[in-house]
C-alpha positions in Angstrom: 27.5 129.6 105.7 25.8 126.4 106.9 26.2 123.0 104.6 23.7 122.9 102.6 22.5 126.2 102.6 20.9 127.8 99.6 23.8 130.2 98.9 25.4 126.7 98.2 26.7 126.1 94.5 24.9 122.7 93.6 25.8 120.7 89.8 25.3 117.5 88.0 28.2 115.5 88.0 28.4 116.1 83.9 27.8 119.7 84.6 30.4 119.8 87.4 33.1 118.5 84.7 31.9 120.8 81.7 32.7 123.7 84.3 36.2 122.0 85.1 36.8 122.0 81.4 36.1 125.2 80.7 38.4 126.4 83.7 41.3 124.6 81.9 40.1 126.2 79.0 40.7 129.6 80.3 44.5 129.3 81.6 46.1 129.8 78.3 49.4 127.9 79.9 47.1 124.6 79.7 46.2 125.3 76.0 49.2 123.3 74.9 52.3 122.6 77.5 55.3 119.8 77.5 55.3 117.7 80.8 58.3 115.5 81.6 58.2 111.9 83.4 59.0 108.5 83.4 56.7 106.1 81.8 55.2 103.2 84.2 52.2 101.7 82.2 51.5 101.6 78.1 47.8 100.2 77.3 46.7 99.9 74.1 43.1 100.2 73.6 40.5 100.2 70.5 40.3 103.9 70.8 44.2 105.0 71.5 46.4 104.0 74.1 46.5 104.7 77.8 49.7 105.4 79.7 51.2 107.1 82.6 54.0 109.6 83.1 55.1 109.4 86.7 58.1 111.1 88.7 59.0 110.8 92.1 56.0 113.4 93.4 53.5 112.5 91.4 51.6 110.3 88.3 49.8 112.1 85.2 47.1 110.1 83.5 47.7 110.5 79.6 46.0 109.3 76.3 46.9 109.2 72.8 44.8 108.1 69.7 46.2 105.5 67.4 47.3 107.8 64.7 49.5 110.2 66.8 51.1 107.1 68.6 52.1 105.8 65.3 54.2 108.4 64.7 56.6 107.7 67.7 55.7 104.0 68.3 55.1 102.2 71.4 57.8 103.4 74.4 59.5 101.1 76.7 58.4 100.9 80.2 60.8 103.1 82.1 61.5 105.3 79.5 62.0 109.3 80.2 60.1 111.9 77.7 58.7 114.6 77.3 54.8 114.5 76.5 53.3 117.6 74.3 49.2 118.2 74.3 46.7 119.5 75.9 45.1 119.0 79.5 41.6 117.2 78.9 38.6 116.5 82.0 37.7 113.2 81.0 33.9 113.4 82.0 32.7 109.5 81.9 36.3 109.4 84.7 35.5 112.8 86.6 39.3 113.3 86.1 42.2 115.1 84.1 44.6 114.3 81.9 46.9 115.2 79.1 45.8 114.2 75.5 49.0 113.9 74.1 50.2 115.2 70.7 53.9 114.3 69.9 56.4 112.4 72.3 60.1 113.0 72.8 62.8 111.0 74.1 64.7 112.1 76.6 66.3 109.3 78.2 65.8 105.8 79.8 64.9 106.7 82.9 66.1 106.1 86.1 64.2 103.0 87.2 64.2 101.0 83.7 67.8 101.9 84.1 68.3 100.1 87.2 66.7 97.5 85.8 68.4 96.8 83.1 71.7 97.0 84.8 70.3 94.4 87.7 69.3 92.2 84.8 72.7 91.9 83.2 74.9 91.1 85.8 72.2 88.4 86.8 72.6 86.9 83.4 76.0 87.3 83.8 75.7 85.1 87.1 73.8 82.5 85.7 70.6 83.9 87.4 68.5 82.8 84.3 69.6 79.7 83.0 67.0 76.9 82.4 69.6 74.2 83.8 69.5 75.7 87.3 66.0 75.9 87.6 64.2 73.2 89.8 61.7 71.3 88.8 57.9 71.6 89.8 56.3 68.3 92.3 54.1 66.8 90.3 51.1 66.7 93.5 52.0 69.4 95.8 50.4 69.1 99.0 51.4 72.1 100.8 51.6 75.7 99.2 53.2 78.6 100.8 52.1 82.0 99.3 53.8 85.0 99.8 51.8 88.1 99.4 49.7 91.1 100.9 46.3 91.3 102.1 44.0 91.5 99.2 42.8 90.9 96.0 45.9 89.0 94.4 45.7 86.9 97.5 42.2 86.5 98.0 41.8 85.2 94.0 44.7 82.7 94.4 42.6 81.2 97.6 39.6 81.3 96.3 41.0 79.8 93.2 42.7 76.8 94.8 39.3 76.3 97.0 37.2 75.9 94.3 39.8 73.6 91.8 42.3 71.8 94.3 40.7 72.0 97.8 43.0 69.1 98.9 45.9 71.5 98.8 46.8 73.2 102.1 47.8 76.7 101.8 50.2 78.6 104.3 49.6 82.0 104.1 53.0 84.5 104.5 51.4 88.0 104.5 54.2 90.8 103.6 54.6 94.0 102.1 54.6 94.2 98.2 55.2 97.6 97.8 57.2 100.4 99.3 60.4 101.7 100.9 62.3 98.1 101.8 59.3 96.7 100.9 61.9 94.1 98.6 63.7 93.4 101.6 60.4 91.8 103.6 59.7 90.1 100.6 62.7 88.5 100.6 62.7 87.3 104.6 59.4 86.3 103.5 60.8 83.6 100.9 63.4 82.6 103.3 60.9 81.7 105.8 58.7 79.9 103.4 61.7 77.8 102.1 62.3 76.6 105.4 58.5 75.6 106.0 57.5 72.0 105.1 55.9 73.6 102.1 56.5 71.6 99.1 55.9 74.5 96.5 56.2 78.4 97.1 53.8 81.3 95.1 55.0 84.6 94.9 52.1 86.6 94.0 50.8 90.2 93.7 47.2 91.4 92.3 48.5 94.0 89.3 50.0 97.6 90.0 52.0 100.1 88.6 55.4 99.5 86.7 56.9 101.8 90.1 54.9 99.6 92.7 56.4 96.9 91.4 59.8 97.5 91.2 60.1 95.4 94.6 60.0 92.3 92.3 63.0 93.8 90.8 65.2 94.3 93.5 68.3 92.1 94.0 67.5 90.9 97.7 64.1 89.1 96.3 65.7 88.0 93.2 68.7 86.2 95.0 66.2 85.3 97.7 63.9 83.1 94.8 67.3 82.1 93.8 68.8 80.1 97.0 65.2 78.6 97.6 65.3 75.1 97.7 62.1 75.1 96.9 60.9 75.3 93.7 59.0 79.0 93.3 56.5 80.4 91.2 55.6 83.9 90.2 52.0 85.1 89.5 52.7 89.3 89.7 50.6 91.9 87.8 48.8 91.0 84.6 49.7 89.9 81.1 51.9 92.4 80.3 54.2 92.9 83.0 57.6 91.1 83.0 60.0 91.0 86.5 63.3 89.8 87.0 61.3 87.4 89.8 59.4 86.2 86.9 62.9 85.8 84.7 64.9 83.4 87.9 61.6 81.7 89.3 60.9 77.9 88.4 57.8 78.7 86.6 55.9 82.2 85.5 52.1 82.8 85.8 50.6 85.9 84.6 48.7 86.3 87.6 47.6 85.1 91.2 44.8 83.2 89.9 46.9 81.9 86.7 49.0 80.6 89.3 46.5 78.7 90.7 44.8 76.9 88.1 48.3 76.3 86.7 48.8 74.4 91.0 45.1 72.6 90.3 45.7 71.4 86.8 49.2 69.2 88.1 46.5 67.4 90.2 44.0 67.3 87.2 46.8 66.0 84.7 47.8 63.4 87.9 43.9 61.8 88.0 44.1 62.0 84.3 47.4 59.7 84.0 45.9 57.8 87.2 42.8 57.0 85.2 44.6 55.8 82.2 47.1 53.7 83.8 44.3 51.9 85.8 42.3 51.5 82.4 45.9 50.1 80.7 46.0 47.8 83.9 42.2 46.6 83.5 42.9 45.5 79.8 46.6 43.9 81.1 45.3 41.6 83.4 42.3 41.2 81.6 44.3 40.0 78.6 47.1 37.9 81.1 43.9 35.8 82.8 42.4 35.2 79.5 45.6 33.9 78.1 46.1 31.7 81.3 42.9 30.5 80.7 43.5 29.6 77.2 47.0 27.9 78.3 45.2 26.0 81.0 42.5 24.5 78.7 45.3 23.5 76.1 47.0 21.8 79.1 44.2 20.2 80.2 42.9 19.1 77.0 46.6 17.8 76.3 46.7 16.1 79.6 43.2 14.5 79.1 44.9 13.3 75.6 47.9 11.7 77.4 45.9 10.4 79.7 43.1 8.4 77.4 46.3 7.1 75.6 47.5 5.6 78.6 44.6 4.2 79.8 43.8 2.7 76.9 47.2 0.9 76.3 46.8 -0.4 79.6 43.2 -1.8 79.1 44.6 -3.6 75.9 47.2 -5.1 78.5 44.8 -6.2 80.7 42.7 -7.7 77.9 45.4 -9.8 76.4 46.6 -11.1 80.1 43.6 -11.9 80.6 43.2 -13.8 77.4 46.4 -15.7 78.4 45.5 -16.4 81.9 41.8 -18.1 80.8 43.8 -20.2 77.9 46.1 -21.7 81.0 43.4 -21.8 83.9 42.8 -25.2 85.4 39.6 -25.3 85.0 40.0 -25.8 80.8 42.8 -28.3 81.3 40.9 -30.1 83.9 37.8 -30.5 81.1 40.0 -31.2 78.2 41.7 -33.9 80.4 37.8 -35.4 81.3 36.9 -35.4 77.8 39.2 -37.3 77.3 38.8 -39.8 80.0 35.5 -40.2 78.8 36.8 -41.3 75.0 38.8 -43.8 77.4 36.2 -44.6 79.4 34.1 -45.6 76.1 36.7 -47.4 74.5 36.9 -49.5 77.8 34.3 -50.5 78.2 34.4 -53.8 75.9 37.8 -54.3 78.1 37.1 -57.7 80.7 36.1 -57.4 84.0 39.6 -57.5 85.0 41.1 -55.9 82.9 38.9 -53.4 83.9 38.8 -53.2 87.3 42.5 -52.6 86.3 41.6 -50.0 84.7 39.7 -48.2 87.0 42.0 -48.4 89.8 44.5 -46.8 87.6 41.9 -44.3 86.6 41.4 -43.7 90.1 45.2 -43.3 91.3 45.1 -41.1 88.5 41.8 -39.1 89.6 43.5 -38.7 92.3 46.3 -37.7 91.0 44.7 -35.4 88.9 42.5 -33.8 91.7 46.0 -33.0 93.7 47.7 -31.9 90.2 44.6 -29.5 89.7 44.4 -28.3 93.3 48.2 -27.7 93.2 48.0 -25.7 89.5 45.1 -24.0 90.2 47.3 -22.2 93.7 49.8 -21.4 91.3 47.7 -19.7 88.5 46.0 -18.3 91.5 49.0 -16.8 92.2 50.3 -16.0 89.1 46.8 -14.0 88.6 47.2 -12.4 92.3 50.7 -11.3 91.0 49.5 -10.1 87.1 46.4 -8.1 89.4 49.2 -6.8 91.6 51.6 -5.8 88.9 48.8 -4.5 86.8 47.7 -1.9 89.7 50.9 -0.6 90.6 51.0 0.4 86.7 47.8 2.0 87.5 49.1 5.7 86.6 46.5 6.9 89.3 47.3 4.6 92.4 50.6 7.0 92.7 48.7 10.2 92.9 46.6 8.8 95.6 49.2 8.6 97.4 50.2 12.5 96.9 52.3 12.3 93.9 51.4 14.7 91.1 52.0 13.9 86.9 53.9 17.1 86.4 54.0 18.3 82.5 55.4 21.4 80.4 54.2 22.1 76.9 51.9 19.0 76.8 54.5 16.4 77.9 55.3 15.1 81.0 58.2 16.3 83.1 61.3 14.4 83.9 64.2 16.5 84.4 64.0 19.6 86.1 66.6 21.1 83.7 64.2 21.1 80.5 62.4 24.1 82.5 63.7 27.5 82.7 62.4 30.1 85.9 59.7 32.2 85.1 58.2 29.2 82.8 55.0 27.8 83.4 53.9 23.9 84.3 51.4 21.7 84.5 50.3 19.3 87.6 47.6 16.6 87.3 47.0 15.4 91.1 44.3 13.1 92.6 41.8 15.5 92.6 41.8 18.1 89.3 45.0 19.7 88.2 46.6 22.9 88.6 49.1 25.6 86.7 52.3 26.7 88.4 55.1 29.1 87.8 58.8 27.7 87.8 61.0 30.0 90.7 63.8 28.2 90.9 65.6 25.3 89.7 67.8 22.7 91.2 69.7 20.2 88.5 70.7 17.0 89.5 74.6 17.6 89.7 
């Protein structure tokens, strides 16, 4: 009979699984039937609840509606039981499987019982205590992930590509599942703890509760243990639980979970950047405008000080040079001809003689009077050379020509370096403008 031919059955798919049904229909040992297992998976759904009995040949698909399963409530993973219903095609699936009346217990099983024992004595050890736990980098640069080809993998990559491409990620590939499969997982952790990676992911895309009973296994939970790097976990979905998950660093519910949980550190780091460079702005913002504020009290205090001092010293100036123009020669020399003249009047009846007399005295006494106001008029020449001298070197700006500085704290001028404490600001008022200093150190006149 060739492929093909026309002696060839041929059915819709829908037909094809009526037919199926009806053939299960037809062995009356499939009308109703108990099958024992172990149950791997429990998925609760708006129309029942989805789970699987599995032993070590082979896995049954079974179902349950809400009202049956509330009789005998949800069952642990792992558990043994017997499951009582009938076999079902499921035709929108093209596949059979029990619809499940009643459950009984039968036992816990031999896998949920290994796990349970594991999980004891590593509470026992310590295994699971928050204090031994090491804490996550805050920017990790370089991530080591430690998985199998595929989608778990490929999600996490993609993932970290699209949210944190600045992150460099070393790819381990090993077996997740499988006969010593635990073992290569752990090698695999070993090796990436003795990378340069700064943050290790332990991932796995989903599975069954027996394909992932590697992440249960002692050799990969003492292997995320001794890492002194700190590890993270992103196995199966949201409702799978490992003993990886219970003694790594930090638990994602899956690949991808683990990365955006990698790409929000970095997020959460520009976030705190960009708030502590705002905080700085308005710091220095509010330190110069203070400064600027101090400096203009300064200077206006400074400009104060300094119209004081100028002014006493014009006042000076004035009344020296009151004094000097009340003893200048040049009045005494006029008093003393006025009065020569009030002489010279009264004379004047005086005879020829008497006179001429006179006049000679009068003229020994010009003369006299001419060397007396040459001589006087040197020495107030002097004295007024020595007031103009004086007066400049009071001049409170000759000094800072000559590179001194008037140097004042809180508005007053500065004598003693001891009134000024480090870290204290000062003022300086130099030949040209003035400036604001901070004190570093100070040496005391012993």
């Amino acid at each position: 009979m060739h492929a093909g031919g026309p002696s060839v059955p041929r059915y819709t798919v829908g037909d094809f699984s009526r037919r199926m049904q009806e053939v299960f229909k037809r062995v009356p040992a499939f009308a109703y039937l108990g099958i024992s297992g172990e149950i791997s998976e429990w998925t609760p759904r708006s129309n029942g609840i989805y789970f699987t009995l599995k032993d070590s040949r082979a896995v049954l698909q079974c179902f349950v509606y809400h009202n049956r399963a509330a009789k005998f409530g949800p069952l642990p993973i792992g558990s043994a039981v017997v499951a009582f219903g009938t076999v079902r095609v499921a035709p929108w699936r093209s596949r059979y499987e029990l619809l499940v009346d009643s459950v009984q217990l039968t036992g816990v099983g031999e896998l949920y019982g290994q796990y349970e024992a594991l999980k004891e004595r590593f509470r026992a050890l310590g295994f699971f205590d928050r204090a031994r736990k090491r804490a996550i980098p805050a920017f990790p640069r370089i991530v080591a992930l430690i998985s199998a080809r595929g989608k778990g993998a490929e999600d996490f990559q993609e993932t970290m590509r699209a949210r944190a491409p600045q992150v460099r990620i070393e790819f381990i590939e090993t077996r997740v599942q499988g006969l010593n499969s635990d073992v290569e997982i752990a090698e695999a952790l070993d090796r990436a703890a003795a990378s340069d990676a700064e943050l290790i992911v332990l991932a796995r895309g989903g599975g069954s509760y027996e394909d992932l009973f590697s992440f249960n296994c002692e050799p990969v939970v003492r292997a995320v243990v001794r890492s002194k790097i700190p590890v993270i976990t992103g196995i199966g979905h949201t409702a799978d639980h490992h003993l990886a998950d219970e003694v790594a660093d930090y638990e994602c519910e899956t690949p991808s979970n683990a990365a955006q949980f990698i790409a929000s550190l970095w997020q959460r780091g520009g976030e705190r950047l960009a708030h502590l460079s705002v905080a700085l702005d308005n710091e220095m913002r509010e330190l110069f405008t203070d400064a600027l504020q101090r400096g203009d009290r300064v200077e206006s205090a400074l400009a104060n000080v300094w119209e004081r001092t100028l002014a006493r010293r014009r006042q000076r100036v004035a009344e020296a040079e009151r004094s000097l123009s009340a003893h200048h020669p040049f009045s005494r020399v006029g008093r003393q001809a006025q009065r020569l003249t009030e002489l010279r009047t009264r004379l004047g009846d005086w005879p020829a003689t008497t006179f001429a007399d006179y006049r000679r005295r009068v003229d020994s006494r010009g003369d006299r009077l001419g060397t007396l106001r040459e001589m006087t008029f040197s020495r107030r020449r002097s004295a007024l050379d020595l007031a103009t001298s004086r007066l400049q070197s009071s001049d409170p700006e000759k000094p800072l020509e000559r590179g001194y500085a008037i140097v004042t704290y809180r508005g007053r001028a500065l004598r003693r370096a001891s009134d000024v404490l480090p870290g204290e600001e000062i003022g300086a008022r130099v030949a040209h403008g003035s400036l604001t200093a901070r004190v570093e150190t100070v040496f005391a006149d012993e």
